[in-house]
C-alpha positions as a Markdown table, in Angstrom:
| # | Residue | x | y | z |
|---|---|---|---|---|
| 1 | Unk | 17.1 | 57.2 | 27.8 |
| 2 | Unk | 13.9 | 58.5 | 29.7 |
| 3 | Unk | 14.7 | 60.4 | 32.6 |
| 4 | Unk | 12.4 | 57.9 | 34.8 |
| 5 | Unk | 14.8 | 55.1 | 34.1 |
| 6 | Unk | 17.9 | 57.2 | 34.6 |
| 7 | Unk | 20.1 | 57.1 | 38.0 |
| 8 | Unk | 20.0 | 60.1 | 39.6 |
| 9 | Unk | 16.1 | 59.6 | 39.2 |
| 10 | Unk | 16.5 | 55.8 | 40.9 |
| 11 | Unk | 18.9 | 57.4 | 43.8 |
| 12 | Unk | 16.9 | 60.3 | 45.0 |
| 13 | Unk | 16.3 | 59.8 | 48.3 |
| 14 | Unk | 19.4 | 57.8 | 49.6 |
| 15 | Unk | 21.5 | 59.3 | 51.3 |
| 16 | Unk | 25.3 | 59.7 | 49.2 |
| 17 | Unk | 23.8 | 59.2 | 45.5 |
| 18 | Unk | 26.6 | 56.6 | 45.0 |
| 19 | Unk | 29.0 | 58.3 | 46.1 |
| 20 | Unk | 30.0 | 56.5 | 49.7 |
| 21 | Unk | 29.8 | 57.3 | 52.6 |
| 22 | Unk | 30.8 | 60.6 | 54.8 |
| 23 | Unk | 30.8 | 63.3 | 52.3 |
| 24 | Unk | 32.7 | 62.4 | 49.4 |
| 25 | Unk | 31.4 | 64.2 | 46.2 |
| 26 | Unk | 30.6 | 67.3 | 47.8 |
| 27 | Unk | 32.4 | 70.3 | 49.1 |
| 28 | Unk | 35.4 | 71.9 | 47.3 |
| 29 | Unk | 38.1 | 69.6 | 47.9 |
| 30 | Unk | 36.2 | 67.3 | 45.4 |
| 31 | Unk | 36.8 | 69.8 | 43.5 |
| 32 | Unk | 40.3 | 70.3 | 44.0 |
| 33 | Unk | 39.5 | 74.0 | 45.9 |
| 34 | Unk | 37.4 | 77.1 | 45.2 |
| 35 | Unk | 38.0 | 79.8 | 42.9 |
| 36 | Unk | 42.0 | 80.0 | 41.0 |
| 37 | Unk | 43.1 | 77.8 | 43.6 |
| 38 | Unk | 45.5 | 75.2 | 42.1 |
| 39 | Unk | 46.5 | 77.1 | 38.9 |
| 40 | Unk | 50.3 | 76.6 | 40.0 |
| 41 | Unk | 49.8 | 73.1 | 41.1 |
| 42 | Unk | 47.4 | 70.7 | 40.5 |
| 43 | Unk | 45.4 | 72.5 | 37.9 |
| 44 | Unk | 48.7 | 73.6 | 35.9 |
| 45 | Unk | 48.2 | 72.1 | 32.8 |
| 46 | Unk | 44.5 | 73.6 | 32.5 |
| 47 | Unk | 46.4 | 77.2 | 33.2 |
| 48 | Unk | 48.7 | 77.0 | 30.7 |
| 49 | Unk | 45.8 | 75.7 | 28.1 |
| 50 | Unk | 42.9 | 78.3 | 28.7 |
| 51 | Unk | 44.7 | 81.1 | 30.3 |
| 52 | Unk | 48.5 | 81.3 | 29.0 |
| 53 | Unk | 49.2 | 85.1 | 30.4 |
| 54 | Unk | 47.5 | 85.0 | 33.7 |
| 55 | Unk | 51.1 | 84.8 | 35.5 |
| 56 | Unk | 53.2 | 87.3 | 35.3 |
| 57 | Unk | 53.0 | 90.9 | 34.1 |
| 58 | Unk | 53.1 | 92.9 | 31.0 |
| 59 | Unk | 56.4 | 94.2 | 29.6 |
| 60 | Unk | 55.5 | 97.7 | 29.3 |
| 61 | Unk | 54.3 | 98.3 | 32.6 |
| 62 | Unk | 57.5 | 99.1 | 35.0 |
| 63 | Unk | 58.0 | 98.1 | 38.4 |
| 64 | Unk | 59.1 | 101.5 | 39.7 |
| 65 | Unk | 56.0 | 104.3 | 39.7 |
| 66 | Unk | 56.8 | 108.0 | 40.2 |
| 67 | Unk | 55.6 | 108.4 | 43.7 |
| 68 | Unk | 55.3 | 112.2 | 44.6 |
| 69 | Unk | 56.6 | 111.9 | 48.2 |
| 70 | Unk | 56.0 | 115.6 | 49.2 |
| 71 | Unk | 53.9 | 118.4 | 48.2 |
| 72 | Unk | 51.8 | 121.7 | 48.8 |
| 73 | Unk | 49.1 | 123.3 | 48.1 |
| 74 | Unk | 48.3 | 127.3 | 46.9 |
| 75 | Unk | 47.0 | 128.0 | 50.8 |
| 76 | Unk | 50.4 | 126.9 | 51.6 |
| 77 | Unk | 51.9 | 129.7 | 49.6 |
| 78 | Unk | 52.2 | 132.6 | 51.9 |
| 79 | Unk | 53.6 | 130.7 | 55.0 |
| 80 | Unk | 56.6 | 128.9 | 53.0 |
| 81 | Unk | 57.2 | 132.6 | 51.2 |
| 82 | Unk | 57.2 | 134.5 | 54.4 |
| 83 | Unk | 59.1 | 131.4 | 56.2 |
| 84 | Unk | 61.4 | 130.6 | 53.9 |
| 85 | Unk | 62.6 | 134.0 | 52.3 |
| 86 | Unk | 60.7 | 134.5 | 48.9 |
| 87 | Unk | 62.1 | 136.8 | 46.8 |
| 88 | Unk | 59.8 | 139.9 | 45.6 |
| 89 | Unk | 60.2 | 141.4 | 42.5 |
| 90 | Unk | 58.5 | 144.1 | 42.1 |
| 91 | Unk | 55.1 | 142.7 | 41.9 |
| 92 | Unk | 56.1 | 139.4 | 41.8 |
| 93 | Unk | 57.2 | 137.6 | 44.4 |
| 94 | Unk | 59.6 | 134.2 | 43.1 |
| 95 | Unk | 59.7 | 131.3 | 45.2 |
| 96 | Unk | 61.8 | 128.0 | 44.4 |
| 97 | Unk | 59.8 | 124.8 | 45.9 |
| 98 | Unk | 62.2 | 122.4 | 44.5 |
| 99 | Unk | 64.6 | 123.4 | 47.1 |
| 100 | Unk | 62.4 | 123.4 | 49.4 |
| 101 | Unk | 61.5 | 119.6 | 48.4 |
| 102 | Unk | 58.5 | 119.6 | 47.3 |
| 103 | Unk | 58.0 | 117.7 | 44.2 |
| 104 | Unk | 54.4 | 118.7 | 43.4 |
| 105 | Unk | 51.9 | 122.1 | 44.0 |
| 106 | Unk | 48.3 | 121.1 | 44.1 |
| 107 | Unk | 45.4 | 123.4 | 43.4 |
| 108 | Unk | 43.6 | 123.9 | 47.1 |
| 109 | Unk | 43.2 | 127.4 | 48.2 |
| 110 | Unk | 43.4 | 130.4 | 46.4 |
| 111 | Unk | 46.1 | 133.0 | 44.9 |
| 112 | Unk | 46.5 | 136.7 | 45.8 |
| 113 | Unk | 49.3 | 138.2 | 44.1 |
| 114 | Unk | 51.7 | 137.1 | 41.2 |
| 115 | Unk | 54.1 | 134.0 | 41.4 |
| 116 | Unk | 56.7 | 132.7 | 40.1 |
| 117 | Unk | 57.2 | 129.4 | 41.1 |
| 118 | Unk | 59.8 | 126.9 | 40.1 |
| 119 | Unk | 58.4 | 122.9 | 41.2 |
| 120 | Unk | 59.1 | 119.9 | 39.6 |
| 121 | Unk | 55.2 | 118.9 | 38.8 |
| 122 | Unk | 52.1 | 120.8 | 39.0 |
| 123 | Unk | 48.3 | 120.1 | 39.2 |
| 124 | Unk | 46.2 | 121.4 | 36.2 |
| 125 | Unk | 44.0 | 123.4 | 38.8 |
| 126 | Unk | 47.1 | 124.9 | 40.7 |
| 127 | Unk | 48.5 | 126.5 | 36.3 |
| 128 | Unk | 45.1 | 127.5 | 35.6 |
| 129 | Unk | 45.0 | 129.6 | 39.2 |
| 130 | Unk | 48.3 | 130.9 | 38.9 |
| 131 | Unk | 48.5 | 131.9 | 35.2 |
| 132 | Unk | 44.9 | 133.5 | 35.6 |
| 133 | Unk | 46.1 | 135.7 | 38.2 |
| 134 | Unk | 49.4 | 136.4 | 35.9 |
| 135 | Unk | 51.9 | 134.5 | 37.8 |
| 136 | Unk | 54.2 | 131.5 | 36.2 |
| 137 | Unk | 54.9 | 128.3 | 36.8 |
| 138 | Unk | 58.9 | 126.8 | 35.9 |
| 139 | Unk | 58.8 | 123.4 | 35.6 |
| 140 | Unk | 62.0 | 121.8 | 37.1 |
| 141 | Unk | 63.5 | 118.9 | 35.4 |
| 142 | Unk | 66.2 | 118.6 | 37.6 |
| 143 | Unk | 64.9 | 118.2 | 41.1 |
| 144 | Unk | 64.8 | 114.7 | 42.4 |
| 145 | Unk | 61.2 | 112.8 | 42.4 |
């Protein structure tokens, strides 16, 4: 058909295109809504066609995440050995953070002397700090996250 004889061609210019009066055929509840709006209701059957996983979630993901709920950093050292009664060996001075309950020792500061510290988790900055200045870290399987 030539586009000159076609409708939307003979209707330009009215005012509703054939579509009524007041707005019909034009925002997005003519649609049925905007965006995934529907997909448990009235669009249902088009959900379960095209997108067959978008409810729910993947089996291997858990719900529960391991959520590190306290923690310290290197500067933190010196105050929770001096406050808390770290025991010095020799050079060494040995200081348990699991007790303490802290889960996790992060990297920020720096390290002066040897530790020994015993902590359930550790940063990869916080071993690399430690262990280049001789100290140790004991990982903690025990303590509660």
């Amino acid at each position: 058909m030539a586009t000159r004889l076609r409708k939307s061609r003979r209707q330009r210019g009215t005012r509703y295109c054939g579509w009524g009066q007041i707005g019909q055929h034009r925002a997005s509840g003519s649609r049925g809504g905007v965006g995934g709006a529907g997909k448990h209701k009235h669009f249902w059957i088009r959900t379960v066609i095209e997108e067959p996983d978008h409810f729910g979630h993947p089996s291997s993901k858990s719900y529960s995440r391991n959520v590190v709920k306290k923690w310290a950093n290197l500067r933190d050292l010196s105050s929770l050995i001096t406050s808390n009664n770290g025991v010095e060996k020799e050079s060494t001075v040995e200081l348990n953070l699991s007790s303490l309950g802290i889960n996790k020792l992060l990297g920020g500061g720096t390290v002066d002397r040897m530790l020994i510290i015993k902590v359930a988790s550790v940063s990869e900055n916080a071993r690399t700090k430690i262990e280049s200045n001789g100290g140790k870290i004991i990982l903690d399987e025990h303590s509660t996250h």
